[in-house]
C-alpha positions as CSV (number, residue, x, y, z in Angstrom):
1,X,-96.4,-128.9,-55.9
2,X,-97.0,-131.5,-52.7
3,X,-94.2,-133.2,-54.4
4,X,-91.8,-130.5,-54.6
5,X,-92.3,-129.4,-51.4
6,X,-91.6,-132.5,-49.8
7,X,-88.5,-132.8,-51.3
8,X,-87.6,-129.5,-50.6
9,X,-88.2,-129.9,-47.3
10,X,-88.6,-126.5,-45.8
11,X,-89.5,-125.0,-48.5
12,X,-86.0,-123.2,-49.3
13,X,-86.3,-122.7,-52.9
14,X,-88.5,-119.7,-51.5
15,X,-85.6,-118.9,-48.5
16,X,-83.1,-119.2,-50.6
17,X,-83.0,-118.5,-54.0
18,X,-80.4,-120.3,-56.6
19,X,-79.4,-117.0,-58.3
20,X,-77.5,-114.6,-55.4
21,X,-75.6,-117.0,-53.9
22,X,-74.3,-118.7,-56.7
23,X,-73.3,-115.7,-58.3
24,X,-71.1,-114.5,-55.3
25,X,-69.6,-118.0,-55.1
26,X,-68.7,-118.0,-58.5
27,X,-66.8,-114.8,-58.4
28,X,-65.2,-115.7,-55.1
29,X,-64.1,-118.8,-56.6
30,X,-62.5,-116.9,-59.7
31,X,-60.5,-114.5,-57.5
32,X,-58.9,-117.5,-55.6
33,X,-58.1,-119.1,-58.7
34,X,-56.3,-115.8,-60.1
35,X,-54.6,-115.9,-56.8
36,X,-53.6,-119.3,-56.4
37,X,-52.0,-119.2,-59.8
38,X,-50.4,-116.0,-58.3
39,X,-48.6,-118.2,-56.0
40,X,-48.1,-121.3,-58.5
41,X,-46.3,-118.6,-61.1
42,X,-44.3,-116.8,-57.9
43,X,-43.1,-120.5,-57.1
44,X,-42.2,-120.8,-60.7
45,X,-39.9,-117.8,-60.8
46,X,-38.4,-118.4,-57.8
47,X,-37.4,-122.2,-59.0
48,X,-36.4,-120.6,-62.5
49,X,-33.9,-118.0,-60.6
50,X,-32.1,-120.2,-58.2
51,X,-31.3,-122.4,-60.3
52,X,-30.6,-120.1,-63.2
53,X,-28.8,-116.6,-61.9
54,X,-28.5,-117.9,-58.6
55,X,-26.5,-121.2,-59.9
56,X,-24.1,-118.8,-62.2
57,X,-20.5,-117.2,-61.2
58,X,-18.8,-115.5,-64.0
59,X,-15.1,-115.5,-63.8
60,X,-13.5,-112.9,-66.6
61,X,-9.9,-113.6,-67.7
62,X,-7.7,-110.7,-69.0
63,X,-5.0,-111.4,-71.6
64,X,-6.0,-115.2,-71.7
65,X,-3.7,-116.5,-74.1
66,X,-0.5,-114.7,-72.2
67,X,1.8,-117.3,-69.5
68,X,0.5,-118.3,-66.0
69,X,2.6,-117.4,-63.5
70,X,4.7,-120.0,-61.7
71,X,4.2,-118.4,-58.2
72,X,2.3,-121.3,-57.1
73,X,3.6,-124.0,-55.3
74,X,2.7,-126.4,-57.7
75,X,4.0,-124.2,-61.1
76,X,6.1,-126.8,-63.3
77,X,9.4,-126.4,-62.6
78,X,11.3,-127.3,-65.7
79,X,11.8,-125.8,-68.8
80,X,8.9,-126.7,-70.8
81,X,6.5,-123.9,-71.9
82,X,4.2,-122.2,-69.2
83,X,0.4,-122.8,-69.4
84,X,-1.8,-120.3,-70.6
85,X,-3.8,-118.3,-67.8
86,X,-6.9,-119.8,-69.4
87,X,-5.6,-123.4,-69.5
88,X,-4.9,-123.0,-65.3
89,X,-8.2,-121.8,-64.3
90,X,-10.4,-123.8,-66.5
91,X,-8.1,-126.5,-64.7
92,X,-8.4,-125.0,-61.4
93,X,-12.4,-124.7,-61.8
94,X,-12.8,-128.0,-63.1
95,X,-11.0,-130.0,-59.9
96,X,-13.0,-127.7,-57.1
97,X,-15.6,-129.1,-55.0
98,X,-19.1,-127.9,-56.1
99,X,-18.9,-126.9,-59.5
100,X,-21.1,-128.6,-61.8
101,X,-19.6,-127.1,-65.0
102,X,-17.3,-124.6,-66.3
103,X,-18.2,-123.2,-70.2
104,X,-15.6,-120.7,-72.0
105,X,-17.7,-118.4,-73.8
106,X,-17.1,-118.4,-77.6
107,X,-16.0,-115.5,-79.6
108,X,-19.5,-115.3,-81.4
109,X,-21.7,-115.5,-77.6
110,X,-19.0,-113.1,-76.3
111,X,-19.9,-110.6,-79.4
112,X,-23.7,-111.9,-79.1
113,X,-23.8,-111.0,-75.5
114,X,-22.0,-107.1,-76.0
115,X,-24.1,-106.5,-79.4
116,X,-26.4,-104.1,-77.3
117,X,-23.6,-102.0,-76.0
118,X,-20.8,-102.5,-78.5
119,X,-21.1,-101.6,-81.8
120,X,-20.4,-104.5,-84.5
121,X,-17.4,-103.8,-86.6
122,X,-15.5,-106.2,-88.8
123,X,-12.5,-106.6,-86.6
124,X,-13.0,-106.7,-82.9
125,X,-11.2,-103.5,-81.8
126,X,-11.2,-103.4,-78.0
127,X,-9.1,-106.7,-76.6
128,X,-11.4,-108.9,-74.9
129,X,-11.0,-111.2,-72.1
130,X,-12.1,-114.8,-71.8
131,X,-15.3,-115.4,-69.7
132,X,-16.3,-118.5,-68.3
133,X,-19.4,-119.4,-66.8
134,X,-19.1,-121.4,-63.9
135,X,-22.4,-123.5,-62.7
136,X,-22.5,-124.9,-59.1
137,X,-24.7,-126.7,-57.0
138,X,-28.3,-125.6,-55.8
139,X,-27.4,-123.7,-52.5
140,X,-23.7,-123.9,-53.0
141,X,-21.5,-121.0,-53.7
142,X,-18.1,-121.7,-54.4
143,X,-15.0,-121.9,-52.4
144,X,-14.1,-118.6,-50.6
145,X,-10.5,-118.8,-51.3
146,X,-10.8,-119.7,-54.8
147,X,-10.8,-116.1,-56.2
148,X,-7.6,-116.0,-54.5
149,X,-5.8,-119.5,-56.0
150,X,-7.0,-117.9,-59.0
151,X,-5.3,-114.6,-58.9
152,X,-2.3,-116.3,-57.7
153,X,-1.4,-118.2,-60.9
154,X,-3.4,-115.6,-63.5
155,X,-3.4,-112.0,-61.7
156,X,-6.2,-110.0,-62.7
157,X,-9.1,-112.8,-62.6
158,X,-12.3,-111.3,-61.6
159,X,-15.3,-113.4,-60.2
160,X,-19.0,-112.2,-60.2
161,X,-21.3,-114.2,-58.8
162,X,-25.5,-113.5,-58.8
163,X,-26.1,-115.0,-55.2
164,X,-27.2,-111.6,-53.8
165,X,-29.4,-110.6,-56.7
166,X,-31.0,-114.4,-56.7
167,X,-31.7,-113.7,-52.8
168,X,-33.6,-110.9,-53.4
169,X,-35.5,-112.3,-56.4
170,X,-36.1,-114.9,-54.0
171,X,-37.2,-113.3,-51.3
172,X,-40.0,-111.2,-53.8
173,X,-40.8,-114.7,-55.0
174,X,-41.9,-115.9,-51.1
175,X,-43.6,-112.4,-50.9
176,X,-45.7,-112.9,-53.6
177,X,-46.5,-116.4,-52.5
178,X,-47.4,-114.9,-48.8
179,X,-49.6,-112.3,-50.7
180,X,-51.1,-114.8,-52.8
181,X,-51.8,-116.9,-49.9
182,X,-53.2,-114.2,-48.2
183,X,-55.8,-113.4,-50.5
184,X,-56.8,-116.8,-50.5
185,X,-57.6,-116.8,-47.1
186,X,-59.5,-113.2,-47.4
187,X,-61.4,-114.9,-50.2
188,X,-62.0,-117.5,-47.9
189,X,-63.3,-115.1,-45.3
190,X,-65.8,-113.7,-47.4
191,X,-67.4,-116.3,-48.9
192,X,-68.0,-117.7,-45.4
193,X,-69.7,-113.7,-44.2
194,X,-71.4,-114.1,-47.3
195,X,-73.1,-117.8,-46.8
196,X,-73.8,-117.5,-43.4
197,X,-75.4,-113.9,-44.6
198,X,-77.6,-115.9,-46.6
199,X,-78.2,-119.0,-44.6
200,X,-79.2,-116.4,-41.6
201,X,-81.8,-114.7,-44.3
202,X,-83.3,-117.8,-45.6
203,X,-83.5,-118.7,-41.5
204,X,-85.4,-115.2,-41.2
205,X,-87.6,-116.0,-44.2
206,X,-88.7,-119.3,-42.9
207,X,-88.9,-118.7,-39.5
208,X,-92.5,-119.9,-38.4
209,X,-92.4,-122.4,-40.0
210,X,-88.9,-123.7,-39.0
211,X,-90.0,-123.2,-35.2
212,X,-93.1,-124.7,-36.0
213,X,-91.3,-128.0,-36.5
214,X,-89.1,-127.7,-33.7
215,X,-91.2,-126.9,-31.0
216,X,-92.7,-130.5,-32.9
217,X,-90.0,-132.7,-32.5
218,X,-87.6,-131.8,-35.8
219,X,-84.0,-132.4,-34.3
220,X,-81.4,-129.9,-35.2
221,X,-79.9,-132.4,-37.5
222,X,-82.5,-132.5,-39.5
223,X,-83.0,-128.6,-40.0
224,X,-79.2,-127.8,-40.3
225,X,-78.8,-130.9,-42.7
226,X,-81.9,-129.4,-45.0
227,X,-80.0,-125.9,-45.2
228,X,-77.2,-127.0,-45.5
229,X,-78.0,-129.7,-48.6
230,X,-79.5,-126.5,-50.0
231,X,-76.2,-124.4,-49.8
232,X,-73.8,-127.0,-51.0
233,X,-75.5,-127.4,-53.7
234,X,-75.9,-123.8,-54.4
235,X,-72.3,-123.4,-53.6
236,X,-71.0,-126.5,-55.9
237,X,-72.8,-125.1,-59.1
238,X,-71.2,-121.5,-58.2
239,X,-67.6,-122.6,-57.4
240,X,-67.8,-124.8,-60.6
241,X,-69.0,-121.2,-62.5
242,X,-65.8,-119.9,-61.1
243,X,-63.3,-122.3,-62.1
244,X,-64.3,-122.6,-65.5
245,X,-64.8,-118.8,-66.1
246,X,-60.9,-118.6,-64.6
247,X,-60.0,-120.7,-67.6
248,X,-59.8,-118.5,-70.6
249,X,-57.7,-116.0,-68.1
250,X,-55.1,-118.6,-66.5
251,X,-54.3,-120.1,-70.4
252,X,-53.9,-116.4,-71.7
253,X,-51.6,-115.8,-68.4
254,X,-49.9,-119.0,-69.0
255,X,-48.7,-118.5,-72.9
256,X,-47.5,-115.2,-71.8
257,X,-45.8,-116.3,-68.7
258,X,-44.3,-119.8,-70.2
259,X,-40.7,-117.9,-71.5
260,X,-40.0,-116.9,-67.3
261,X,-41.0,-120.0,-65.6
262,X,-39.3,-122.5,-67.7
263,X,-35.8,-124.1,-66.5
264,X,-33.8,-124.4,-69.7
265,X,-33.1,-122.2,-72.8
266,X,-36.4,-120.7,-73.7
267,X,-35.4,-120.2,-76.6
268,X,-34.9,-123.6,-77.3
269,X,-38.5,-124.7,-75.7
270,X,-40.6,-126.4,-78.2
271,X,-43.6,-124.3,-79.6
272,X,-46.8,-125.3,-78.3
273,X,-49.9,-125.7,-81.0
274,X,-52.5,-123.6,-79.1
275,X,-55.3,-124.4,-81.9
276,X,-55.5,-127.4,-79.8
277,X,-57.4,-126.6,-76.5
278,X,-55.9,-129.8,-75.2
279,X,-52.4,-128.4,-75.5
280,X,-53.8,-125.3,-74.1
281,X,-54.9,-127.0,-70.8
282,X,-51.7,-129.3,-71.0
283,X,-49.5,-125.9,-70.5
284,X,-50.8,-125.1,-67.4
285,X,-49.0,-126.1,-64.3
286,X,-50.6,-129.6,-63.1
287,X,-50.9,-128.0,-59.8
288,X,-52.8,-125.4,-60.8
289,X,-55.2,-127.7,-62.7
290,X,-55.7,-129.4,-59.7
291,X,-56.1,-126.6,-57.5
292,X,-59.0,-125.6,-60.1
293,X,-60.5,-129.1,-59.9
294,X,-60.4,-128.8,-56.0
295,X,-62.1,-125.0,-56.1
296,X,-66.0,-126.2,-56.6
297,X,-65.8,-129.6,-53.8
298,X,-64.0,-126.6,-51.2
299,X,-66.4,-123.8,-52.4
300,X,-69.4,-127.1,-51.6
301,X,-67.7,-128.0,-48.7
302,X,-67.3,-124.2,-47.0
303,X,-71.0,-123.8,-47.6
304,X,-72.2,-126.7,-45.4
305,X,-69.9,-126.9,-42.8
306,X,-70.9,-122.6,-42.3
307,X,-74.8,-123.5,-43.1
308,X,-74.3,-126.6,-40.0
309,X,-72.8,-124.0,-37.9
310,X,-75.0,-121.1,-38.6
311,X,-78.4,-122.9,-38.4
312,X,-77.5,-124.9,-35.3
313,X,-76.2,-121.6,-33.5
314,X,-79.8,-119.8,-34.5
315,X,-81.4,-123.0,-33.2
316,X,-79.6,-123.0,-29.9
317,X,-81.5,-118.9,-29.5
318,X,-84.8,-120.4,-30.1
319,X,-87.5,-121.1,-27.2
């Protein structure tokens, strides 16, 4: 008992116990984790939308098969057979600055991508016209006269692009982050109120016996450093708790989450064994694993750098 006591130090086994605080820890600690892979999955979306819908203008061509017109200065001027309307804006598309790609749209996506709306029949009744999507640059939209150059040779061209709808997605994206952010910091705020709540109790609990030694000689180093051994301990093994009981959660969230964060055909995405708990970790954003590595030495290193500033500020009241 001698023994234990001189290792403890003050005694704060007794002051404070290794069941409250842990337990609060450990549920702070899973709440930032949920909202720090709030934030990771926002970041996600917003990636996926700019450069999906926000990297897409859709050009439709009526009656693409019919003659350009030779209004343009640069129309042939002989004899030979007019280009199609199609054939001069896939041209036009392909020599203007900031377009990655430009991709006709088959008859089988075109009747793919109407199947919901139009009904399938064996001949296509309603006359269709081509649509080509056009894929630009990150940030870049394309030229604001080209809609006009376009009408110009093949009248009738229409040009949609998704830069207003990917602003907007965008924008909810960065709030999500803010909010996600934000309750980090309120989780933060809590589990600081609660460890000094406890550090101040276990200070009331021993309080003889810690003046006792003071009025002897015990520097402030020594006292704060005992509490605060005691708390980052406490608050390690709780923030650890945390983490791993936000596992299971974050790899449910992840599967179902995997089709909207990732950058190419989803479709197309190769099928991940999840009898394999290594895959299952593997699918979660490295970010996030790290941020759930980093949880427990933060949740440790909150706890002594409150206890050190709690104890020595009680110490400072003493006589």
């Amino acid at each position: 008992m001698a023994r234990r006591r001189y290792h403890d130090g003050l005694a704060l086994h007794q002051a404070l116990p290794g069941r409250f605080l842990p337990f609060l820890v450990a549920a702070m600690s899973f709440l930032a984790a949920l909202a720090l892979a709030g934030g990771i999955a926002a970041h996600s979306l917003s990636l996926r939308w700019t450069h999906g819908a926000g990297a897409v203008t859709t050009v439709q061509v009526p009656a693409p098969d019919e003659p350009a017109s030779r209004a343009a200065p640069t129309a042939p001027s002989g004899g030979g057979p007019s280009p199609t309307r199609i054939g001069v804006v896939l041209d036009m598309l392909s020599t203007t600055p900031g377009i990655v790609s430009a991709h006709r749209l088959s008859d089988a996506e075109l009747r793919a991508l109407l199947a919901p709306w139009i009904e399938q029949t064996g001949e296509q009744a309603l006359p269709l016209p081509a649509v080509i999507e056009v894929r630009a640059l990150p940030g870049h939209n394309p030229a604001a006269d080209l809609l006009d150059r376009l009408q110009a040779r093949a009248p009738g061209v229409m040009m949609e692009h998704d830069s207003v709808w990917s602003d907007r997605l965008a924008a909810l994206a960065h709030s999500l982050q803010a909010c996600a952010l934000l309750a980090v910091l309120i989780v933060m705020t809590v589990a600081v109120c609660v460890v000094m709540a406890a550090t101040r109790a276990g200070l009331q609990t021993r309080r003889q016996a810690i003046a006792l030694i003071h009025s002897l000689g015990a520097s402030d180093g020594y006292i704060s450093g005992r509490f605060a051994s005691r708390v980052t301990l406490l608050a390690l093994g709780g923030g650890l708790c945390g983490s791993v009981l936000a596992l299971p959660m974050l790899l449910v969230m992840s599967q179902l989450a995997a089709p909207f964060t990732t950058l190419g055909d989803p479709a197309a995405a190769t099928p991940l064994d999840w009898h394999d708990p290594w895959n299952r970790i593997d699918a979660l954003p490295h970010a996030l694993l790290w941020m759930l590595l980093a949880l427990p030495p933060a949740a440790g290193l909150t706890g002594w750098i409150t206890t050190q500033m709690t104890v020595r500020a009680w110490l400072r009241r003493l006589p």
